[in-house]
N, C-alpha and C positions, 0 to 999 in steps of 0.2 A: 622686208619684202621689196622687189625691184620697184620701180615705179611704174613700167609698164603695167605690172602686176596688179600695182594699186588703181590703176587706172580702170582696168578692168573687171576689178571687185565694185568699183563702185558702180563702174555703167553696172553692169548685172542687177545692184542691187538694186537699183535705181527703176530698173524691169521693171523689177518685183513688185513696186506700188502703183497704185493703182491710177487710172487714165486722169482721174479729177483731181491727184495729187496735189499740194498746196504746197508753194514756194517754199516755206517755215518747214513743214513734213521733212522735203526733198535737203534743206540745208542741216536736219536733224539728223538725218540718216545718213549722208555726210559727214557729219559731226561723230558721230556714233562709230562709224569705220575708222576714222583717225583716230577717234580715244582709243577703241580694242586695238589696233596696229603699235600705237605708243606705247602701250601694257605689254605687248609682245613683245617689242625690242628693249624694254626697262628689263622685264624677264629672263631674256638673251644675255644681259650683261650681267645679268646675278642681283641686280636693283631690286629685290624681293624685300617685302615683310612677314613674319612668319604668323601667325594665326594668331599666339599667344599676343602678342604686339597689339593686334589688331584690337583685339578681344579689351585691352588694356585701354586703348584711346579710345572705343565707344565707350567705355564704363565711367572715363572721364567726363562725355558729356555732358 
């Protein structure tokens, strides 16, 4: 995503909560937009794990 773009996913999101919002909240949902973002561009380049994998290292835990 451009950065413009990211910029403006976040003010929006930012809207979204509420007027008494707390500092920790607003750097969580921050935080929150660049992990989903990062998952999308691993995803873009084929950086996937398939299910069975997944399914595989919880079982380890």
């Amino acid at each position: 995503m451009a950065d413009l773009n990211i910029k403006q996913t976040v003010l929006d999101s930012l809207e979204q909560l509420p007027q008494d919002a707390s500092m920790e909240d607003i750097m969580e949902k921050i935080l929150l937009i660049h992990k989903i973002e990062k998952g999308i561009e691993q995803a873009d380049r084929g950086e996937l794990i398939d299910h069975e994998e997944v399914l595989n290292k919880i079982r380890k835990w």
